[in-house]
N, C-alpha and C positions, 0 to 999 in steps of 0.2 A: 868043620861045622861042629858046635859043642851041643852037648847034649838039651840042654836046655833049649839052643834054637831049634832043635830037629823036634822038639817038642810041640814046640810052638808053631813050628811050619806044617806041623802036620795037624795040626788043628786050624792055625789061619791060613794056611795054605801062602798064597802071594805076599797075603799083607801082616805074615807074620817078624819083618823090620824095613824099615828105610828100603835100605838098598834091594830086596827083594821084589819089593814095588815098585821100585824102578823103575828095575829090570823086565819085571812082567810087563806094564807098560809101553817101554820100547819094544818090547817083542811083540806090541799089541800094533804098532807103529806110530805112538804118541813121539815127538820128540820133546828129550828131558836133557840138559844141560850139564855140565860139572857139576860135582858139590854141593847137588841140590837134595835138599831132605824133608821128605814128605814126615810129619810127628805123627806118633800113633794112626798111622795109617787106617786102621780097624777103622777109625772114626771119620774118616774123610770119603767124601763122594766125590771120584773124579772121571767124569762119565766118559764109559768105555764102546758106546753106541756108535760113535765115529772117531778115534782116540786120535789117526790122524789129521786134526782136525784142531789139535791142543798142543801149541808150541810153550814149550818152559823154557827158559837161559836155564845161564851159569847161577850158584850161589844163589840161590830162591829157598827160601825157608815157609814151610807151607805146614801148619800147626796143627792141631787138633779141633776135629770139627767143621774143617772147610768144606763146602763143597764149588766144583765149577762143573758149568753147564755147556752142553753145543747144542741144544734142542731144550724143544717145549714140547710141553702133551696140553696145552691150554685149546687147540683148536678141538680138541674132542666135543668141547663143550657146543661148538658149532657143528661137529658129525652126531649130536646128540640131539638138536635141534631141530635140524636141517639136512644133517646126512652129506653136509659137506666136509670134503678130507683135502687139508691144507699142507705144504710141507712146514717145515721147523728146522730149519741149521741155523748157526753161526760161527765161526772160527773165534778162538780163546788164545793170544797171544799174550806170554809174561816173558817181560826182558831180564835183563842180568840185574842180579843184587838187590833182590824184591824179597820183603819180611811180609807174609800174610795172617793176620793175628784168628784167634781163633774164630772158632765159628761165623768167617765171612763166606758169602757167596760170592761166586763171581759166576755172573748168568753169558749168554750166547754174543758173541759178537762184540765182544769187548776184546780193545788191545790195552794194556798196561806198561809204562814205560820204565828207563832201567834205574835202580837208585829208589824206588820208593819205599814207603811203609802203607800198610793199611790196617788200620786198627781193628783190635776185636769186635763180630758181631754188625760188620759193616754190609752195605749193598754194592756190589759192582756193579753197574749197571750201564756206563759207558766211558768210552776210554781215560785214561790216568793218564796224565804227562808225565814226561822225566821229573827226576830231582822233586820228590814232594812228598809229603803226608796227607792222606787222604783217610778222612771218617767217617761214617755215620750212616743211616737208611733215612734217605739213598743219602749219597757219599756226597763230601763236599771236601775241597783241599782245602787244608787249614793253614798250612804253612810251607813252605820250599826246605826243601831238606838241609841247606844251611842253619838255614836257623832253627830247625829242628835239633842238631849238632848242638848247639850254641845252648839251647834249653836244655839239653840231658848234661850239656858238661858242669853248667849251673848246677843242676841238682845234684853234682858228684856226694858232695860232702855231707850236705843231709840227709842221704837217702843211704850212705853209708852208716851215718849215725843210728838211724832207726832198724837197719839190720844188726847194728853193734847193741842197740838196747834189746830188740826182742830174745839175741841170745844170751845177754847176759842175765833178761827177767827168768827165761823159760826152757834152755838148757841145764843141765846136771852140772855143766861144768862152771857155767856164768853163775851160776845160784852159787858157787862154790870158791868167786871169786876168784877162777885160773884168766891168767892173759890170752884173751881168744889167740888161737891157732890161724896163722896167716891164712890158711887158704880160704877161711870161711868169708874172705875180701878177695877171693880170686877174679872178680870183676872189678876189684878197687883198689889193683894193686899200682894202678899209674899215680894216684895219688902221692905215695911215699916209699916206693921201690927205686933204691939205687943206680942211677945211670954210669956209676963211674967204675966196676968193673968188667959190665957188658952182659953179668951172668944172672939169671935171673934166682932169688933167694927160696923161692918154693915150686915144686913142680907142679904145685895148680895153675901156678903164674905161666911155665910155660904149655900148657895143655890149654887155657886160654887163649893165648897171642897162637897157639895154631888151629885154630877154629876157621874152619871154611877157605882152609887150604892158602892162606893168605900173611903165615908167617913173618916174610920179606919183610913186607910193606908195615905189617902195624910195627915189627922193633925199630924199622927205621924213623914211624912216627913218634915213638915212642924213645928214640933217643935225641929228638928234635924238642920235646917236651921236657922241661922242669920241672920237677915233683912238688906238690902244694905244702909236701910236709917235709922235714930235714931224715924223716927215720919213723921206723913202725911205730917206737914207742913216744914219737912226739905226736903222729897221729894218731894213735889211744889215748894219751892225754888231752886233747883237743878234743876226741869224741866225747870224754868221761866229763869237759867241762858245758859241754852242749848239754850235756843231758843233767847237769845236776840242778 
């Protein structure tokens, strides 16, 4: 443990990274999956009142600002009333391969199923199927996770573009006229990275494709795939002629 985490554990105690929270967690008897990474923990409410009570999978990305629920304090309002005392459970089940954007909730007695996305700021509020995207308060699925795929692949090449303009407006180096540095595409290196010696040409590229312990599968996707551009510098020509 380096200096700087003992630092920081000793100020946030549990939720001073990921893994530490976990761990507290588990030992609280939440069960949490492989690979799963709670973001800025400090900022997430993941109620500890019945922890076993809160099943996570594998590979669940759970962001900044979330909170989930197993209880409600809403019946006070009737012991405030009336002096009647209600219970409050629900079980909080997340399957495998679930992206939860920031500051969503996910309240009491919702199950979530494996493969989804849930956008920033949303409501959970009853169960999520497999394979889908799901937005909004309260939530609504917008799309099956196919064709979710099928819209971000779309947007590769633009949205490339607009991270190649911002740094070439607003960087020291882009004002400057230098050839961006590959890895600042380390999410957009399928576009025009080489399939034909197998090696990947930057180590963002591989620190990338081993994200969430799933190596294998994306180089084998990824040597199944044709690159949109013949070479880096046919796709910086490409980007510089979008943008003029």
């Amino acid at each position: 443990m380096g200096l700087k985490h003992m630092l920081k554990k000793s100020i946030l105690g549990p939720k001073a990274s990921s893994s530490d929270y976990v761990a507290y967690l588990r030992s609280l008897g939440m069960t949490i999956g492989d690979n799963t990474v709670i973001y800025s923990p400090n900022y997430c409410v993941i109620d500890q009142t019945r922890p076993w009570m809160i099943e996570i999978g594998n590979n669940v990305s759970i962001t900044t600002g979330v909170t989930i629920l197993t209880h409600g304090y809403d019946w006070s309002v009737f012991k405030g009333m009336y002096g009647d005392v209600l219970g409050s459970a629900g079980r909080v089940k997340i399957g495998d391969n679930v992206f939860i954007g920031m500051h969503s909730t996910i309240l009491k007695g919702v199950t979530i199923g494996d493969n989804v996305v849930i956008g920033a700021n949303s409501l959970i509020n009853k169960d999520v199927p497999d394979n889908c995207v799901v937005v909004g308060n309260p939530q609504r699925v917008v799309c099956d996770i196919d064709s979710y795929l099928e819209k971000r692949r779309a947007a590769q090449v633009s949205e490339a573009a607009d991270l190649y303009d911002c740094w070439r407006r607003n960087s020291l180096e882009g004002k400057r006229g230098v050839v961006p540095p590959k890895c600042i595409f380390s999410e957009f290196f399928w576009l025009f990275e080489s399939r034909d010696t197998g090696v990947l040409s930057d180590p963002s590229f591989e620190a990338t494709m081993a994200l969430r312990g799933t190596r294998g599968m994306s180089y084998e996707r990824f040597m199944q795939h044709k690159p949109e551009f013949e070479s880096y510098e046919d796709f910086i020509e490409h980007l510089e002629g979008m943008l003029r």
